[in-house]
N, C-alpha and C positions, 0 to 999 in steps of 0.2 A: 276471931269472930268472922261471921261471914256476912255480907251485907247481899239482899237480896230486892229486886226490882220486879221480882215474874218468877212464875211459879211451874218451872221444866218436868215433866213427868217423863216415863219410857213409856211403852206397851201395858206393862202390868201397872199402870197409874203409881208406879214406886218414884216418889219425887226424885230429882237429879242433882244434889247440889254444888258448884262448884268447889273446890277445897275438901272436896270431904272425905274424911281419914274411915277407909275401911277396915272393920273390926271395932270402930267405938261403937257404945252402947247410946251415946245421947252425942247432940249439934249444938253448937252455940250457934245462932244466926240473928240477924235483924233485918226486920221486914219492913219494905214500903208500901203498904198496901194504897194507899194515896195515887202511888205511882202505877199501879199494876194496869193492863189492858183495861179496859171501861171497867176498873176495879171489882175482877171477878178473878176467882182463886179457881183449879177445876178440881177435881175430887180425885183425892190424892191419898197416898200414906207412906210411911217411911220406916227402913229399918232400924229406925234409933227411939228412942224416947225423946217426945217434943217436947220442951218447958219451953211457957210463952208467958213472957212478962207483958203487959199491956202499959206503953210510957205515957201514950197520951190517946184519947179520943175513944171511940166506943166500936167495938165488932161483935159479929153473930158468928161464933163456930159452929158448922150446922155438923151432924153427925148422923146416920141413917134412922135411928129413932128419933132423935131428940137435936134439939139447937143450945146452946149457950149463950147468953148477953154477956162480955165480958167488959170489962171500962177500966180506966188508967186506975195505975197503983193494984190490979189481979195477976194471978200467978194463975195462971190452966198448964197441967202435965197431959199431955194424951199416950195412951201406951205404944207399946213398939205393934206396927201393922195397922194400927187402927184407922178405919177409913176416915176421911174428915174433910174440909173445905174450911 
């Protein structure tokens, strides 16, 4: 698993993440958002499949249409490319 503090993009907004095995389809990681710069995430996407467990406390995935409420004990998948925060 990968533990993460900040959220590294390149050029193409393609997140960067430490450990990470190219050629898989999906990341295991866990997020501090707690921790992150004045707790902003910038608009990103990744070539894997996200699954994001939600352990504790509440977040907004915002997405170019639409935003998400998710809160502890939610499972959100976002597809592979898809833009998001």
């Amino acid at each position: 698993m990968i533990t993460t503090k900040e959220v590294v993009i390149d050029n193409n907004q393609n997140e960067k993440l430490d450990g990470q095995n190219e050629g898989l389809l999906y990341v295991c990681q866990r997020n501090y958002f707690d921790l992150f710069y004045e707790k902003k995430v910038p608009w990103h996407w990744h070539k894997e499949l996200e699954v994001a467990y939600i352990t504790s406390g509440d977040y907004v995935y915002s997405f170019p249409e639409c935003r998400i409420n998710v809160h502890r004990g939610d499972l959100l998948f976002i597809k592979i490319g898809r833009a998001h925060v």
